[in-house]
N, C-alpha and C positions, 0 to 999 in steps of 0.2 A: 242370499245367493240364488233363491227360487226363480229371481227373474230374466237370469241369464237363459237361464232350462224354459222358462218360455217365452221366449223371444220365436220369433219365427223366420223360417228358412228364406233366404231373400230369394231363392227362387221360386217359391210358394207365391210370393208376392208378385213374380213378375207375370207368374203364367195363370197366377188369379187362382190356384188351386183350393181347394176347401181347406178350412182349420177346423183341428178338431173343438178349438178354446173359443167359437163364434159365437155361442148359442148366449153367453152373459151379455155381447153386445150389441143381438138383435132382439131386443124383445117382439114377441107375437103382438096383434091390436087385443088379443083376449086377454085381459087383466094385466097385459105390458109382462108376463113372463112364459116361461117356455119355450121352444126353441124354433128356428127356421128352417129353411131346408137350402138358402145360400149365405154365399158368405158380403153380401152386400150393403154397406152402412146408409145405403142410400134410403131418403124420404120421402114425404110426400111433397107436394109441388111447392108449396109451402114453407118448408125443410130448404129445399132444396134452393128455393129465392132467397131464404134466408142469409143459406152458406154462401150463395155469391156475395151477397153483402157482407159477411163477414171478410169474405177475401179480399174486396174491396177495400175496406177499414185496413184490411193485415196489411196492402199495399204501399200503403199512406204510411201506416205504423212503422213497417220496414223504409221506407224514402228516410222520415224524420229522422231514425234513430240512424239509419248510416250515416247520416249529414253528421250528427253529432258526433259520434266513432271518427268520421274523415274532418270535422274542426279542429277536433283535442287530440288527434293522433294520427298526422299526416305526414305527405312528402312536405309541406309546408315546414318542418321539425329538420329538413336538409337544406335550407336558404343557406344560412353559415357557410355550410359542408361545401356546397355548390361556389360558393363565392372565394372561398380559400384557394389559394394557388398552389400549384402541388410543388412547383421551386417560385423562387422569387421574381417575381413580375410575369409568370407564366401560370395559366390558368390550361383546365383539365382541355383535351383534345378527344373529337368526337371518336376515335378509335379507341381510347383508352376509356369510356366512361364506364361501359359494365365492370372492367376490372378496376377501375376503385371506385365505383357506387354501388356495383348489384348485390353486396353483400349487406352495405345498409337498409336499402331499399328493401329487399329481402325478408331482414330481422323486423324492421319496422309495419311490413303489413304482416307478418307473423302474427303480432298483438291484433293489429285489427282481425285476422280472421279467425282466432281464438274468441275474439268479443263478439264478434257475428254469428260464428257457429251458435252461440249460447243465446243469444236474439235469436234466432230464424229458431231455434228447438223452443225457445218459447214462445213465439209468436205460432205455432204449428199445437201446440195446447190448448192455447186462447180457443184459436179457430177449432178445434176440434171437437173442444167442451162446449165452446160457447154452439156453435152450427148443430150438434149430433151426438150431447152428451158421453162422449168417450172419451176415457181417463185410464187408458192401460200406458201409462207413462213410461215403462221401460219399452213397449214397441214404438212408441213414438219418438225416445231417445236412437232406439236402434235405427230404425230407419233414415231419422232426420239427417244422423252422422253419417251414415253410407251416401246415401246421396249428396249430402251437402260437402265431405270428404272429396266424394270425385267428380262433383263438377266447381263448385268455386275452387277445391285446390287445384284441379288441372286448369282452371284460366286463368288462375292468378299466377301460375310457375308460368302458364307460355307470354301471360302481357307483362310478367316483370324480365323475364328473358329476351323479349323480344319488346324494345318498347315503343317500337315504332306500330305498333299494334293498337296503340295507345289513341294515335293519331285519329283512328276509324269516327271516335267521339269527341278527340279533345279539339279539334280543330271545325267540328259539327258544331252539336251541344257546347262542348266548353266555350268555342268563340259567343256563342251568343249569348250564355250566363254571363262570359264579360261584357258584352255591349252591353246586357241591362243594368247590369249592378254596381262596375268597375267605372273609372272613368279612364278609358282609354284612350276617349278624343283626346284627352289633354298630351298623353304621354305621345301618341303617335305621332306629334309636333316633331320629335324628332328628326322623324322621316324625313326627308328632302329629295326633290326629284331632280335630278344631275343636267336636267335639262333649261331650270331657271339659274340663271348666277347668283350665287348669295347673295349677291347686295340688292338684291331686286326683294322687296318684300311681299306675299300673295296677297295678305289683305290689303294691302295698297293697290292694287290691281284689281282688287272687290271680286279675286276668285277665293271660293273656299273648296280645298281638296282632305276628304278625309282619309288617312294613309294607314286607319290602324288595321286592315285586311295585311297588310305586311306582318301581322302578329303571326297571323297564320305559316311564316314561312319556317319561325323558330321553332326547335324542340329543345328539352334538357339537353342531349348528347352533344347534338349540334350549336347549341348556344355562344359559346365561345367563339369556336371559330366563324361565326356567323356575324354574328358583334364583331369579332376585331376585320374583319372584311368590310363592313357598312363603314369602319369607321375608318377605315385607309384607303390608298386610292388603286381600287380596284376599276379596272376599265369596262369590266365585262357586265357590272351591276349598274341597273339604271339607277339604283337609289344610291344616298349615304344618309349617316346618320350624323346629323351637326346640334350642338348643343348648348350651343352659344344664345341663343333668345329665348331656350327654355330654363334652363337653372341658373340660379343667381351665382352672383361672386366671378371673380376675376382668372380662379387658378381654373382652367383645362382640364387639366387632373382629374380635380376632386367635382367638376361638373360631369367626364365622361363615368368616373368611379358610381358616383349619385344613378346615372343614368342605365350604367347596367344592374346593380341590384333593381330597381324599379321594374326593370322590363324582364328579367330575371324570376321577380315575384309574380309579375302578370304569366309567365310562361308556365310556373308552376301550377297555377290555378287552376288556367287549363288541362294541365296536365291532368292534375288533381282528379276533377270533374271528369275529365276522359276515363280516366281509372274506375271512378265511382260508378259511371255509365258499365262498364262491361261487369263490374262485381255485381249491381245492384240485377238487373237482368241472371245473371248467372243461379243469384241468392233466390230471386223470384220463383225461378226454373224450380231449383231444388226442393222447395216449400210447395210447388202444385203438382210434382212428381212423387211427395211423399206423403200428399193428403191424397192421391189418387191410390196408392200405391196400399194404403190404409182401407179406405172406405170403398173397394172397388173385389 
């Protein structure tokens, strides 16, 4: 229980004030013991080029490991949920979505930021033993949880509250991890511009128009009634969505069915990625505000 009793005051920490318990983590250049007269974990230039490179590496280290946190434990894990109709032949409406998603969405980054906390506290070791030999791991615990507590937990409650917030990266960043990685050309065939008559084919006309920036128009909330708009005949939208010479077979149905999980999954991705964009920045935040907050 000793290490609760010396954990130190978080306002010590902000105003930089002296510890009485410094003097084990600075040692003197005279035989590396005895005591200093601040409380500063800082090095020599040397030290100090080092620890950026170590922050460097943590940076990379935290990227990897969020990616894998957001593979195995995503919005990706609500495709189903999303696709289910809440009565029969009626799918969710953009007014109603926090009230039957936000509690999933909720519990489920719950895990991620339980699995993150416990990354960012030990990636905040690494750097700290590795750059500066300090290993007082109950302050390092202490602090990491404070700051990491109130800033990724207050950006995660306003962008799952608010998810249009979401937008800021998923429609930046997220659209262009799709263009690299996703094939969207393919899917944005969809598209059709109300201004050719269907029977007129583009590539027979040797124009080619790429329509997946229409991605960009969708989010979760809005999805549905955004889809069933492209796909009926709405006057006021230059597009619609026709899907007759992208998916095979005969039934309509089970072509327009095919067509919204697909572009359903591409919305999510984005999403996804928008999400990871504000947590990962937030997590960065927390980790240089608590090796500062340590060695300063």
């Amino acid at each position: 229980m000793s290490v609760f009793y010396d954990m130190p005051n978080p306002f010590d920490l902000f105003t930089k004030k002296e510890k009485e318990n410094i003097d084990h983590h600075n040692p003197t250049q005279e035989g590396m013991t005895g005591t200093v007269s601040n409380n500063t974990l800082a090095g020599s230039p040397d030290q100090n080029i080092a620890l950026a490179g170590v922050l460097v590496a943590a940076f990379f280290i935290l990227v990897i490991f969020m990616g894998l946190i957001y593979y195995f434990n995503s919005s990706f894990a609500m495709l189903t949920s999303l696709l289910t109709p809440v009565l029969p032949g009626k799918y969710y409406r953009e007014t109603e979505f926090n009230q039957i998603f936000g509690g999933k969405f909720a519990s489920n980054y719950f895990v991620i930021f339980i699995i993150l906390w416990l990354a960012v506290f030990g990636i905040n070791i690494l750097v700290l033993y590795t750059g500066l030999g300090y290993t007082d791991y109950g302050t390092i615990c202490y602090v990491t949880t404070l700051y990491f507590f109130g800033i990724v937990g207050s950006t995660m409650a306003m962008i799952n509250n608010i998810p249009s917030l979401v937008e800021v990266f998923e429609n930046t960043i997220g659209y262009s991890v799709l263009s690299w990685f996703s094939n969207t050309k393919d899917l944005s065939r969809i598209f059709k511009n109300k201004m050719y008559s269907s029977d007129i084919s583009m590539n027979n006309l040797g124009i080619s128009v790429n329509n997946d920036f229409l991605l960009t128009t969708f989010n979760l909330p809005n999805f549905h009634d955004h889809f069933d708009a492209l796909t009926g005949d709405n006057s006021d939208l230059g597009f619609k969505i026709d899907v007759q010479d992208v998916y095979e077979g005969e039934n309509i149905t089970d072509k327009l069915t095919q067509a919204r999980r697909d572009l359903l999954e591409v919305v999510l991705q984005k999403y996804t990625v928008g999400h990871f964009m504000w947590i990962l920045l937030a997590s960065y935040s927390s980790m240089l505000m608590t090796l500062n907050s340590i060695t300063t």
